[in-house]
C-alpha positions as CSV (number, residue, x, y, z in Angstrom):
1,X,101.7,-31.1,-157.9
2,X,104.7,-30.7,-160.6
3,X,108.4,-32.0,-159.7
4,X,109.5,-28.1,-159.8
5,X,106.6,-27.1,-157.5
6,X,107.9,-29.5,-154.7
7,X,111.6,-28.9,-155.7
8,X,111.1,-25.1,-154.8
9,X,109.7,-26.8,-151.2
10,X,112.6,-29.4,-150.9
11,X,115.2,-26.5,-152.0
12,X,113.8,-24.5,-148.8
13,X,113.0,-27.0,-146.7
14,X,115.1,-30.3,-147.0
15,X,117.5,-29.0,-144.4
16,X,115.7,-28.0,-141.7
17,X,113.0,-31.3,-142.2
18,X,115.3,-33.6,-142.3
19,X,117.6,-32.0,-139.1
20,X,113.9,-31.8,-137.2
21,X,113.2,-35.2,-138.0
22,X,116.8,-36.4,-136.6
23,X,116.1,-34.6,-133.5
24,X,112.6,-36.1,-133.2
25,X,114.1,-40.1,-134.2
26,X,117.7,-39.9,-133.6
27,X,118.1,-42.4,-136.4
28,X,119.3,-41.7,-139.7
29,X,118.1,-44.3,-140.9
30,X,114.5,-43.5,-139.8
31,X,115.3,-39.7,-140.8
32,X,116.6,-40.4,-144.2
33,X,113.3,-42.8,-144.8
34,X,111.1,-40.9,-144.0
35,X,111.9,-37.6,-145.4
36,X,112.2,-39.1,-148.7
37,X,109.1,-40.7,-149.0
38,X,107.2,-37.5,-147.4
39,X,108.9,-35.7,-150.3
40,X,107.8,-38.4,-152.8
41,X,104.4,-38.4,-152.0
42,X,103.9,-34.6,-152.4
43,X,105.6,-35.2,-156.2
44,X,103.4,-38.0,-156.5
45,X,100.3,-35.9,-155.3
46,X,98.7,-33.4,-157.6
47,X,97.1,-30.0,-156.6
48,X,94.8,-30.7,-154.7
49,X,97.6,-30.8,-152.1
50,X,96.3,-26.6,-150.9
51,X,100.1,-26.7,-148.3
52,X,102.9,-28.3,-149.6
53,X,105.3,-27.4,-147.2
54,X,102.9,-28.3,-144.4
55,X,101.5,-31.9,-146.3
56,X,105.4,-32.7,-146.4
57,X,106.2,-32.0,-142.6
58,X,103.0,-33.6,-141.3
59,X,103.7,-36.9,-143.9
60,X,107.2,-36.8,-142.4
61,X,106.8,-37.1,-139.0
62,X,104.0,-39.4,-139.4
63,X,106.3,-42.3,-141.1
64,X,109.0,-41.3,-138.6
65,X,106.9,-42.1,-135.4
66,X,105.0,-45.1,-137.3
67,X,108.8,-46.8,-137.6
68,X,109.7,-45.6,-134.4
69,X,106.2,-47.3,-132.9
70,X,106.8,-50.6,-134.9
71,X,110.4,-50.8,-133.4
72,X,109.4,-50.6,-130.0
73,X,106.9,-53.3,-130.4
74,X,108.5,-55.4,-133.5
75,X,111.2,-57.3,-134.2
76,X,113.1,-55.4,-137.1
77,X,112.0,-56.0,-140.5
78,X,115.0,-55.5,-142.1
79,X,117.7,-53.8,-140.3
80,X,118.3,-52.8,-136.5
81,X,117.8,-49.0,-135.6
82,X,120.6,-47.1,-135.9
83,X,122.6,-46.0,-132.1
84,X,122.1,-42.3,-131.3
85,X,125.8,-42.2,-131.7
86,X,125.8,-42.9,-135.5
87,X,126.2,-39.0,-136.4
88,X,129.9,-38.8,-135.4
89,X,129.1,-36.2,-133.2
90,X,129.4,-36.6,-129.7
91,X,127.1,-33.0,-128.5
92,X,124.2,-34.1,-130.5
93,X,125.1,-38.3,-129.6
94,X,124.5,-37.2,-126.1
95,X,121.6,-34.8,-126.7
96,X,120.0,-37.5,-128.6
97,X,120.6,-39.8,-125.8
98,X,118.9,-37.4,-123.0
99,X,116.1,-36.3,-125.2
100,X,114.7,-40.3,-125.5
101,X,113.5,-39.6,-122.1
102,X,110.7,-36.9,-123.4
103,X,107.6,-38.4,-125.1
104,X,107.0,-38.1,-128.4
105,X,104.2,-35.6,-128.6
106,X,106.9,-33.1,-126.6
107,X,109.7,-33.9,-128.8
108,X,108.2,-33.4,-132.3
109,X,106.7,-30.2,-130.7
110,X,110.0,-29.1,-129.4
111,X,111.4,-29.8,-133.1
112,X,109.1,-28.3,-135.3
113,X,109.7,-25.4,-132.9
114,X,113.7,-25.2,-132.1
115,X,115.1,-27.2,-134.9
116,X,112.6,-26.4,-137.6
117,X,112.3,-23.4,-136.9
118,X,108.4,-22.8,-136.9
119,X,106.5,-20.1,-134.6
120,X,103.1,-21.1,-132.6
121,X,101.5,-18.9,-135.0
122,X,103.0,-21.0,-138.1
123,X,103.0,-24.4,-136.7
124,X,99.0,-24.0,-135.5
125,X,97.2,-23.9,-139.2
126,X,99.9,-26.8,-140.1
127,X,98.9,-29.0,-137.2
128,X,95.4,-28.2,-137.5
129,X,95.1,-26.8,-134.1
130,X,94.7,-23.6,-132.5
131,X,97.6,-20.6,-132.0
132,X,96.6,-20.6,-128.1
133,X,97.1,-24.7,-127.9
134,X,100.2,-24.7,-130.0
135,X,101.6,-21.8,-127.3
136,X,100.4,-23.8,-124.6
137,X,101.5,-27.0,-125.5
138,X,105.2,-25.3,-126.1
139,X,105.4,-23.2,-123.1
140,X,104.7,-27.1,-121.3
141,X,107.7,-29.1,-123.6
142,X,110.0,-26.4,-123.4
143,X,109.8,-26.3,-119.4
144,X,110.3,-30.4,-119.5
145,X,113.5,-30.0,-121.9
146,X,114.5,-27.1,-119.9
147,X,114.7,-29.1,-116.6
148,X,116.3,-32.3,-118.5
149,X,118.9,-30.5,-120.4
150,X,119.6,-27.6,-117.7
151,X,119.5,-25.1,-119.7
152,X,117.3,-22.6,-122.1
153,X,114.9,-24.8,-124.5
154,X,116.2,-22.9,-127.9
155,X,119.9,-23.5,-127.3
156,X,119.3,-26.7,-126.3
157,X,118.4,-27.5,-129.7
158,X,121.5,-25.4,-131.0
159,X,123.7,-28.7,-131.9
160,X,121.4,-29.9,-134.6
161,X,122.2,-27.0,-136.9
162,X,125.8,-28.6,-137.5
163,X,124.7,-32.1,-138.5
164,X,125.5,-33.2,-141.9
165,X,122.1,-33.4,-144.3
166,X,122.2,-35.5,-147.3
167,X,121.1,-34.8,-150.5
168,X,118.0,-37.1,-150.8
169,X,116.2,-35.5,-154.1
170,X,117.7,-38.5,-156.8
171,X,116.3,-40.4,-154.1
172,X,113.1,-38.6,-154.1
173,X,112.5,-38.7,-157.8
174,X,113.1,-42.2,-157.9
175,X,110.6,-43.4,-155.1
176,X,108.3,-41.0,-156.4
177,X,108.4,-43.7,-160.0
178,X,107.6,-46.4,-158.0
179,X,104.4,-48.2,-157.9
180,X,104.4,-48.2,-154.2
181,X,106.5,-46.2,-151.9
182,X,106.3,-48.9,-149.2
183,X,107.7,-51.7,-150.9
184,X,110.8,-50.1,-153.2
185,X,113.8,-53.0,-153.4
186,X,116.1,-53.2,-150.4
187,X,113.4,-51.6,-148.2
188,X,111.3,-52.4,-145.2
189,X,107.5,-53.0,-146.0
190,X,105.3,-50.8,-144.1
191,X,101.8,-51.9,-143.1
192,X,99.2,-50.6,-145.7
193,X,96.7,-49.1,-143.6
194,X,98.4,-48.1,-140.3
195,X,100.4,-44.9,-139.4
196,X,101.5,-43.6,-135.8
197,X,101.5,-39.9,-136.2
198,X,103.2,-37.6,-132.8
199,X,101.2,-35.2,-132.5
200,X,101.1,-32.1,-130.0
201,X,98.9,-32.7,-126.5
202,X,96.0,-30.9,-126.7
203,X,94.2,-30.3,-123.3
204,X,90.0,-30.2,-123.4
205,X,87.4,-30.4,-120.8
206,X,84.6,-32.1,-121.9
207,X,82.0,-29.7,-119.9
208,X,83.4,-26.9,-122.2
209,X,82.4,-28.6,-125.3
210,X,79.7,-28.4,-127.7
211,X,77.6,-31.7,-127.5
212,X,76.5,-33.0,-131.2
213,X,73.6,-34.7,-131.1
214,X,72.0,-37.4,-133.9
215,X,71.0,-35.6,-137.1
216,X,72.4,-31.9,-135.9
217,X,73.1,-30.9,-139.7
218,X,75.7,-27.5,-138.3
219,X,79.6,-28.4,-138.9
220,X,81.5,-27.6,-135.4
221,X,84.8,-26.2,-135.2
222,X,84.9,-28.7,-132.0
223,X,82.6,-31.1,-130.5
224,X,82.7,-33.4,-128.0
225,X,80.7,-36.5,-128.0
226,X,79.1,-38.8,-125.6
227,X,76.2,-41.7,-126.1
228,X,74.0,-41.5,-129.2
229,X,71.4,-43.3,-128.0
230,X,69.3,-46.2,-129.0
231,X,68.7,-44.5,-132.2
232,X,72.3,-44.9,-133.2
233,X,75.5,-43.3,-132.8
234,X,76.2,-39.1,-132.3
235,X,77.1,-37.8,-135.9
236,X,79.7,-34.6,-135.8
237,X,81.6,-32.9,-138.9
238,X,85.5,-33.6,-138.9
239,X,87.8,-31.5,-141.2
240,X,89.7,-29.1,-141.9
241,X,89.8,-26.8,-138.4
242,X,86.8,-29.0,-137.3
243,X,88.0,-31.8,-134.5
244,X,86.1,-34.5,-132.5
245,X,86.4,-35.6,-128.8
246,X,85.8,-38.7,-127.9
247,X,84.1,-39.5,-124.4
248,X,85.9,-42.8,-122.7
249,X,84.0,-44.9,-120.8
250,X,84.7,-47.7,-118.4
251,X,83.3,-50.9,-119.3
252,X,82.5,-52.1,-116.3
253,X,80.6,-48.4,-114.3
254,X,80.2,-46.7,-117.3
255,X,82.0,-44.1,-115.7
256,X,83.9,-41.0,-118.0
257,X,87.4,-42.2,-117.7
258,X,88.6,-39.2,-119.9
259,X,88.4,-38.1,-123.8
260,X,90.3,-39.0,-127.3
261,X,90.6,-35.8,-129.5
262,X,90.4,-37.0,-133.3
263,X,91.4,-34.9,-136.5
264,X,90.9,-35.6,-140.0
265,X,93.3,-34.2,-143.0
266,X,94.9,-35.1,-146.5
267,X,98.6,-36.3,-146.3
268,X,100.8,-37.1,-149.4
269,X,97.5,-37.9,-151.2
270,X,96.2,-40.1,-148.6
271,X,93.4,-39.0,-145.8
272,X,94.5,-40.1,-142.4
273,X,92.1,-39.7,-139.3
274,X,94.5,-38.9,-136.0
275,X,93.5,-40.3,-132.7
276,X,95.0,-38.7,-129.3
277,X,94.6,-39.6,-125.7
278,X,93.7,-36.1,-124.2
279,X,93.1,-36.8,-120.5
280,X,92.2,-40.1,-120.3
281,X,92.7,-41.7,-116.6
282,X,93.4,-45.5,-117.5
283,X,93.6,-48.2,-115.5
284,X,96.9,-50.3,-114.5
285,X,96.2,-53.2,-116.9
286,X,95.7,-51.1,-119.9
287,X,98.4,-52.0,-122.9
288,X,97.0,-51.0,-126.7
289,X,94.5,-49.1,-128.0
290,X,92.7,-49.8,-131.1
291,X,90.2,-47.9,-133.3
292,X,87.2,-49.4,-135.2
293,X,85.9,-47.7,-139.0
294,X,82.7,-48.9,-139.9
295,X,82.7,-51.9,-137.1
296,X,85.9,-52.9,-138.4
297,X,89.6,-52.8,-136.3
298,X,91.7,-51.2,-138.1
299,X,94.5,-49.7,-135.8
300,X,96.2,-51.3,-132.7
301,X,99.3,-49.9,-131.2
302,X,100.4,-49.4,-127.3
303,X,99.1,-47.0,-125.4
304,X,100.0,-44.4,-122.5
305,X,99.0,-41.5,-121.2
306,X,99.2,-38.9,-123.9
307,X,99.3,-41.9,-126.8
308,X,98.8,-40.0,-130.8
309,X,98.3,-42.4,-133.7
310,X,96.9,-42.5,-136.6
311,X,94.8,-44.6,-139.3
312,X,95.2,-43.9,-143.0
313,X,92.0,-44.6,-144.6
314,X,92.2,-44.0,-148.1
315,X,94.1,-42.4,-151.0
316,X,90.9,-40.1,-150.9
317,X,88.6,-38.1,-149.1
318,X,86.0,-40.7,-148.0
319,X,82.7,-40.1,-149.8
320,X,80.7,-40.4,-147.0
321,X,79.8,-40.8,-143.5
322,X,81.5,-43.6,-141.2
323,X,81.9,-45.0,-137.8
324,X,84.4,-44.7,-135.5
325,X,85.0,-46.2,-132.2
326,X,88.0,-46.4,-129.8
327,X,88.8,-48.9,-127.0
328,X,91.9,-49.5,-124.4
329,X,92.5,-53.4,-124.0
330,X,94.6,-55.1,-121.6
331,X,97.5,-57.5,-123.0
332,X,95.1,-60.3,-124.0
333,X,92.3,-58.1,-126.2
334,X,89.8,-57.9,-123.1
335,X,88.3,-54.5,-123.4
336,X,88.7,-52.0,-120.4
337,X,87.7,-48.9,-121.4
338,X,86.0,-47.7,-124.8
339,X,84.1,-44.9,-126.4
340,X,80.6,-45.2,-128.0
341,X,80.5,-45.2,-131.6
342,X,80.9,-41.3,-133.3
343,X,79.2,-41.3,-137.4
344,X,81.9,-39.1,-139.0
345,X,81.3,-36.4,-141.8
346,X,84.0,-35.5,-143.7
347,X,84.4,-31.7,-144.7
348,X,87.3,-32.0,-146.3
């Protein structure tokens, strides 16, 4: 992707990116980092990015809730997050404030839809999901906001239009020269493999699924999948409009606790597999979840109902087939609850 071809993007889009990302982190600090490496990646990516303007959101808000995950959890790195004060405006300090109390799959919904300014019917092909989820899951935030704020959801939202937005694209250029995005002088390092994407709640009931079973050859636009049996795990397609759920099991009855929805896409040249509690019912000691590829951890960050993360695997479409596997621990590692291991096609 040419510098002009995301400069047409960031001339459209810069504004309303960077004020939904503000909304969804209420740091600058996190906003300003994270829009200008979602930017770089896309000039650093070539065409085989088919959505720019989608690639750069999704990118965005990915880095945003992976710093906003490590600063709950981590000591800072470099610097201390920025107060929700530090826009010099009082409205949106105090709206910032309030909306800390909405989890983070509602708020980046809400902002994508009243900041950024994106329908159900736009945001659904960008998120990878369904127009009738996307409503759904709207209609749901909105009615949380409405009953925080005390007022209509869209207004709500109406103070973020007057915040100052930087001009990031010297910035942009410049991290897009760099060798690696995550370690640029003066900056934090990120972790190389590990993002924490919000993503929207999707709700799914297992018995309304289709069931993949070993060697079943058909891609799915949705499966849902359980034990694969002593032959070895269930194999399902994941890409593009095709997601996974995950059954979770308790470890100890082997009872259903619930399900994990996962999703697979291509982000600022990288491919990152998204992992989301759906419904899962988990038990009072539970602290982290962590997800296994090919046998090997790879991800572990707290969880909650509702929890979204996300692993980036590569800087490419895998090749082939691999395992995944999800588990809930309690504070010391012990295994609670877990899913059985799913083989993975990519159809990217």
């Amino acid at each position: 992707m040419s510098d002009g071809g995301v400069r047409e993007v960031y001339a459209w889009d810069h504004e309303r990116l960077w004020r939904s990302i503000y909304a969804f982190s209420g740091s600058r600090h996190v906003t300003d980092d994270a829009v200008a490496d979602a930017f770089a990646h896309a000039v650093r990516g070539d065409d085989a990015i088919r959505d720019v303007t989608a690639s750069v959101w999704r990118t965005a808000f990915a880095i945003a809730h992976g710093e906003l995950t490590r600063r709950r959890t981590e000591p800072p790195l470099a610097e201390p997050p920025l107060a929700a004060g530090t826009a010099g405006d009082g409205e949106v300090a105090a709206l910032l404030e309030r909306l800390d109390a909405l989890d983070d799959s509602d708020r980046r919904l809400l902002a994508w839809r009243h900041v950024g300014g994106w329908n159900a019917k736009e945001m659904a092909p960008a998120l990878g999901m369904r127009a009738v989820t996307v409503r759904f899951e709207l209609h749901r935030a909105d009615r949380r906001v409405e009953a925080l704020l005390g007022g209509d959801a869209g207004r709500s939202f109406e103070p973020f239009d007057r915040v100052r937005v930087p001009d990031q694209w010297d910035d942009i250029v410049a991290r897009a020269d760099t060798d690696d995005l995550s370690t640029e002088p003066g900056r934090r390092r990120r972790r190389p493999l590990v993002v924490v994407a919000a993503l929207t709640a999707v709700v799914g009931l297992v018995g309304a699924l289709v069931v993949v079973v070993v060697g079943s050859p058909a891609p799915v636009d949705e499966a849902s999948v359980a034990d694969g049996g002593p032959t070895g795990p269930a194999v399902a397609a994941i890409g593009n409009d095709q997601q996974v759920t995950l059954a979770i099991n308790d470890v100890e009855t082997g009872e259903v606790t619930g399900t994990f929805r996962l999703r697979l896409y291509e982000a600022g040249g990288a491919t990152v597999l998204e992992y989301e509690d759906v419904d899962v019912v988990t038990d009072a000691d539970v602290e982290f979840a962590f997800v296994e590829i090919d046998g090997r951890p790879e991800s572990r960050a707290p969880h909650r109902p509702g929890s979204i993360g996300a692993v980036r695997l590569i800087d490419e479409t895998p090749a082939g087939p691999f395992t995944v596997r999800i588990a809930l621990t309690d504070a010391t590692g012990d295994v609670i609850q877990a899913s059985e291991r799913v083989l993975l096609t990519p159809t990217l």
